[in-house]
N, C-alpha and C positions, 0 to 999 in steps of 0.2 A: 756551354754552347752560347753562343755570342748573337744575337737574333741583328738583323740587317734593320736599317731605318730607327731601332732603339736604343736606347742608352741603358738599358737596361737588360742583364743577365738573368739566365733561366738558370735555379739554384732550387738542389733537391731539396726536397722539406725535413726528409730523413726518417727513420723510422722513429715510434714511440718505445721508451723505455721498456725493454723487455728480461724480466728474472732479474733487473740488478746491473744489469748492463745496455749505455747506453749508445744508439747507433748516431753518431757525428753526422750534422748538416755536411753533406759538398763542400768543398771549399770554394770561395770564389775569386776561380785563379785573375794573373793579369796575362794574359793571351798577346800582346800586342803593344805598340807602342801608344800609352794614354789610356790604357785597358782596355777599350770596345771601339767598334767600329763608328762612333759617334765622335772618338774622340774624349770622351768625358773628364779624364783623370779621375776616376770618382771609385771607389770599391767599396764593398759592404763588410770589408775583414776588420777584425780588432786590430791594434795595430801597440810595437812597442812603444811605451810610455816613458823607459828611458834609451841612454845611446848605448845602452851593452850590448855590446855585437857578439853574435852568434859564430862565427868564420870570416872570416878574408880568405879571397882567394889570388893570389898573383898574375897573371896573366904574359906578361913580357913584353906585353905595347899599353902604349897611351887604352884606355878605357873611355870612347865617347859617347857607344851606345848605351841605349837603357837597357836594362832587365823585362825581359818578359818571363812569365812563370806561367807553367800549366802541368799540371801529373807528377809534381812533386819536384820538378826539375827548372832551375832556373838558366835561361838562356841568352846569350850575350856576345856582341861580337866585339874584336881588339884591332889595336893598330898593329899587333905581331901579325897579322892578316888570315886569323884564325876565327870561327865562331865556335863557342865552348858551349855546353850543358856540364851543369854542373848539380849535384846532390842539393837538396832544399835547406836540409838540416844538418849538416855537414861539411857541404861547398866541393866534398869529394870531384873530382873530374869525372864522369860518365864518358863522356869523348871531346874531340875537338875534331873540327874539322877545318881545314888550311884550302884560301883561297889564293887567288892573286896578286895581293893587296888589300892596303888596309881596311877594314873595318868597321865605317862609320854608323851606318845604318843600323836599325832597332831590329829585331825578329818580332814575327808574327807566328804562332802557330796555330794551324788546325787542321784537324780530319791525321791525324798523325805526321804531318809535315811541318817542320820550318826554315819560312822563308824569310831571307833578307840580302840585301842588296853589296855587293862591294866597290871597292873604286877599282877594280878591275873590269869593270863596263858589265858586270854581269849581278844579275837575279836569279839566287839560289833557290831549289826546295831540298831539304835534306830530311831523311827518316829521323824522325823524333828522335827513337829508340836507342839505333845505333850511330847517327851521323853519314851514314851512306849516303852519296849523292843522287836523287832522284832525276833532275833536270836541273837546266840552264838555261838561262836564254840572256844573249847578247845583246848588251842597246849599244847604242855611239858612243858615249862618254861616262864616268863613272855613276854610279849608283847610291846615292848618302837618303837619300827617302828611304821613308821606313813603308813596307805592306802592309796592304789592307786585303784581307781574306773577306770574298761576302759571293754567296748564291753561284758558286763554282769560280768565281774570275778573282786573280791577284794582280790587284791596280798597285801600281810603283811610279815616282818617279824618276826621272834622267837626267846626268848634267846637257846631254843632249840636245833640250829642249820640247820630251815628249813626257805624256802622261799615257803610259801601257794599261791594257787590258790583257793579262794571260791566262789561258787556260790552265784551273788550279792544277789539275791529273797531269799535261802533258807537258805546261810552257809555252805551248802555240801560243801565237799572237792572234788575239781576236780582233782589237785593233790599238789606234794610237791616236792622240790628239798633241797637235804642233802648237807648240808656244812660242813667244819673240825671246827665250829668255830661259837660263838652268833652271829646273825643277827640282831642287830639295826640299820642298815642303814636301810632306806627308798627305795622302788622300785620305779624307772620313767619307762615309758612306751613309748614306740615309736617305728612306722614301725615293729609292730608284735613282738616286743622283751620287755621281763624284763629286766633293770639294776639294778644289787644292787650290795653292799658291804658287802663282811663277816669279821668279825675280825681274819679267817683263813688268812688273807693277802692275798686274789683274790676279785677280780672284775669279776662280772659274767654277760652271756647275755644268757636268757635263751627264749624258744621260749614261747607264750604270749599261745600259746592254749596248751601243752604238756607239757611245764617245762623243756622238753629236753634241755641240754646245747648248742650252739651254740658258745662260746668263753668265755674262765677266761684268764684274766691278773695279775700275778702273783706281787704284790707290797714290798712281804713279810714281811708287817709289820699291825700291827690291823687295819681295817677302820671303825671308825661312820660317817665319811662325807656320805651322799647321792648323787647319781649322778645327774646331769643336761646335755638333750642332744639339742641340737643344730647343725643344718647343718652339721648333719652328723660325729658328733663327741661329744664321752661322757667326761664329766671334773667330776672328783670328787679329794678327799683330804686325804692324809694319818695321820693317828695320829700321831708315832715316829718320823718318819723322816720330818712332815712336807710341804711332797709335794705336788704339785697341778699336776695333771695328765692330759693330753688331747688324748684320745683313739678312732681309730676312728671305728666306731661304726658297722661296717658290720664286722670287723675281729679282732678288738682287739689292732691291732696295737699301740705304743707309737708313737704320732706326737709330744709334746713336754711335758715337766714337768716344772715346774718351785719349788723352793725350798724355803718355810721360814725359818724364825729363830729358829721355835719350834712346838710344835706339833699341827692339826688341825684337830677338830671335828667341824666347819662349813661346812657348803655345798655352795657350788658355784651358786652364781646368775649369770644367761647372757642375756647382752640388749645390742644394738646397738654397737656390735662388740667388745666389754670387756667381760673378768668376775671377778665375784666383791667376796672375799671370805675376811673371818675372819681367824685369827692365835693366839696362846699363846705364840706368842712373840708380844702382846697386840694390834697387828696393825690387822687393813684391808686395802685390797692391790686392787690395779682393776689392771688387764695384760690385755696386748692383748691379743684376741681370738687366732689369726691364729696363732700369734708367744710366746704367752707366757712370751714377752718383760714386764716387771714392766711398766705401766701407774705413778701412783701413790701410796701413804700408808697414811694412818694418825693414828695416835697415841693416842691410851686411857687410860687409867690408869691401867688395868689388862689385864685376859683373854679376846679374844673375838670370844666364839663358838657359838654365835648365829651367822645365816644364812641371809646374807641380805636379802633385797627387797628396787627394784630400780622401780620408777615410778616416770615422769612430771620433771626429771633431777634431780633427788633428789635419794639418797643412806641411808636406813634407815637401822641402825644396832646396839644391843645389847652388853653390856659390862660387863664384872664381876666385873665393877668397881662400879655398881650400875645405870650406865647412859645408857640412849638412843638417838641415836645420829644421826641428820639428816646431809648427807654430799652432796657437789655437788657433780653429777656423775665425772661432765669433768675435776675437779682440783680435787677434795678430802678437800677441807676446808670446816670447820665445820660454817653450816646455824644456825644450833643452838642443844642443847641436852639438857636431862629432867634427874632429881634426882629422881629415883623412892623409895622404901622402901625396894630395896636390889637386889644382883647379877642378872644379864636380860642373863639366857639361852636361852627364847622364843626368837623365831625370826619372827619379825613384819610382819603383816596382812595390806596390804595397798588396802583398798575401798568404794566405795563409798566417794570419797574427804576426807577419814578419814584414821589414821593409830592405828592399833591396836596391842600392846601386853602384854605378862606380865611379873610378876616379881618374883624371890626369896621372896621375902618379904609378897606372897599371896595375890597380886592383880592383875585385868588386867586393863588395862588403856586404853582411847578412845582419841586419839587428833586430834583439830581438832575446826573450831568454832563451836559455835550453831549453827541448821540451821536455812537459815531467815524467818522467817513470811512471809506466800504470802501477796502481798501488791492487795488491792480489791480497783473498781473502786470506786472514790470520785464523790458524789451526791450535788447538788445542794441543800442547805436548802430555800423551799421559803417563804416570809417573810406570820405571820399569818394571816392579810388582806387579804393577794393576796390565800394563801390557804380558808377562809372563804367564801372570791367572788368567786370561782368555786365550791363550794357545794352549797352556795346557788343556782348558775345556772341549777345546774343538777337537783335539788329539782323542780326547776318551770318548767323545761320540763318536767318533770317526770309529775306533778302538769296536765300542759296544756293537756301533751297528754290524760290523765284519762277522 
């Protein structure tokens, strides 16, 4: 359960060990595009420490969405213009369900639905379960925002030019808000407010039940970054100019900016008092929160606009160079990185002790070991004398008592 206005998950505690057998915490799936409705890219799961993958799975188109996982099932959409659930541990198909077009947009699930967007102008909900179509609902122009599920309403946005509010049960529109400009940025949600980005160059917060504006921040330049808010202040990223923005979040205000090399369609991770974002001047950077100071950068061989995700001290993030790339949080040197079968726009799914994304090349990938075998208690074998002599005993009591 993804709680609205936090960044932070409600995670069972689990039971205490009982006879020798112990009850497993919840997992704490990733629900969404960036895990939670904050945006955070941040998870509490362990996470694999080398690139031994688990599964591959094929898919038949280009792979740009990320992985969202929840109930064991991880879910994904493709440019075959299919969105797939597929086995956690396994990659098995569960279902696929085929839209109008391709695929771009992230899945969100909850309350047994997921939703996500295609470029066939439409906002899906489909049953977890089986892949059935619940509803639909039609905007003007294709769909590459990813949902955001909070307090009944799935905000989306549009190449349209709108930021939806739909009713999560039916798809009814509750309402919309017009922008000068395509909306694929992704909304975050928090303390009753929408954040998103238009590529009219504002950043908008708009209120969560009316759509009414409450504050734009003028950037003047296109934005695909999605925002991430945090303690009271939203970060997202400009494509031309490259900036990283920190806004705070009741009024709009600039607290600081910091500036790459070149232009940025990742969105901003935030954990433990950094944020960790991607740039097309091929690095990923972690600054400080409060001051926006450079931490670190490490260098990959291309673009890189996928979207971290940071879990267990480890920074996992995508490259147009073809690699996926596990870094420490606190230095930035690379623990290790994977050659997948072409450019990683997905931006990694890290849960359940696994990490998931996919690739250019039409696959998504699971890394991560197998998991172990429960180990069951060992028996005593007794020798077949000594089994022989206790049947026959029970035979002659049996015998006497008759």
């Amino acid at each position: 359960m993804v709680v609205a206005g936090s960044n932070l998950r409600l995670v069972g505690a689990g039971a205490a060990s009982t006879a020798g057998l112990v009850q497993p915490v919840d997992p704490d799936w990733w629900p969404m595009f960036h895990h939670d409705l904050n945006h955070s890219g941040y998870a509490t799961s362990t996470v694999p420490t080398t690139n031994q993958t688990l599964w591959s799975y094929t898919t038949g188109g280009q792979v740009w969405s990320s992985p969202a996982v929840a109930d064991g099932i991880v879910f994904v959409g493709s440019y075959s213009k299919n969105v797939y659930a597929l086995n956690e541990t396994t990659g098995a198909k569960i279902w696929n369900y085929t839209t109008g077009d391709v695929v771009f947009s992230s899945p969100a699930v909850a309350d047994g639905l997921v939703f996500i967007g295609s470029s066939d102008n439409n906002t899906y909900a489909l049953n977890e379960t089986t892949g059935a179509e619940v509803w639909s609902y039609t905007t003007g122009k294709q769909v590459w925002s990813c949902p955001a599920v909070a307090d009944g309403f799935v905000f989306v946005g549009s190449f349209d030019k709108n930021v939806y509010a739909l009713n999560e049960t039916t798809g009814a529109k509750i309402w919309n808000y017009t922008t000068d400009g395509t909306v694929s940025s992704s909304p975050a949600v928090a303390d009753g407010l929408v954040f998103v980005g238009s590529q009219d160059g504002n950043i908008y917060a708009l209120n969560e039940t009316t759509g009414v504006e409450v504050w734009s921040y003028v950037v003047g330049t296109v934005l695909f970054s999605s925002p991430a808010v945090d303690g009271g202040i939203v970060f997202i990223a400009t494509y031309a100019t490259g900036n990283v923005y920190a806004l705070n979040e009741t009024n709009g205000a600039e607290i600081w900016n910091y500036a790459t090399a070149n232009a940025v369609e990742s969105s901003p991770a935030v954990a433990n008092g950094m944020i960790f974002i991607g740039s097309r001047d091929n690095n990923t950077y972690a600054l400080n929160e409060t001051t926006g100071t450079e931490i670190w950068n490490y260098t990959t061989g291309f673009y890189v606009d996928s979207s971290p995700a940071v879990a267990d001290g480890f920074v996992f993030v995508g490259s147009l160079d073809g690699n996926v790339y596990a870094l420490n949080e606190t230095t930035g040197a690379e623990t290790w990185s994977y050659a997948t079968g072409g450019q990683v726009f997905s931006s990694p799914a890290v849960a359940d002790g696994f990490m998931f994304v996919g690739s250019v090349g039409g696959t998504v990938y699971a890394f991560g070991p197998s998991p172990a075998i429960p180990e069951f208690p060992s028996f005593t074998i007794l020798p077949v004398f000594v089994l022989a002599t206790l049947v026959a005993t029970i035979a002659l009591k049996k015998k006497m008592k008759a």
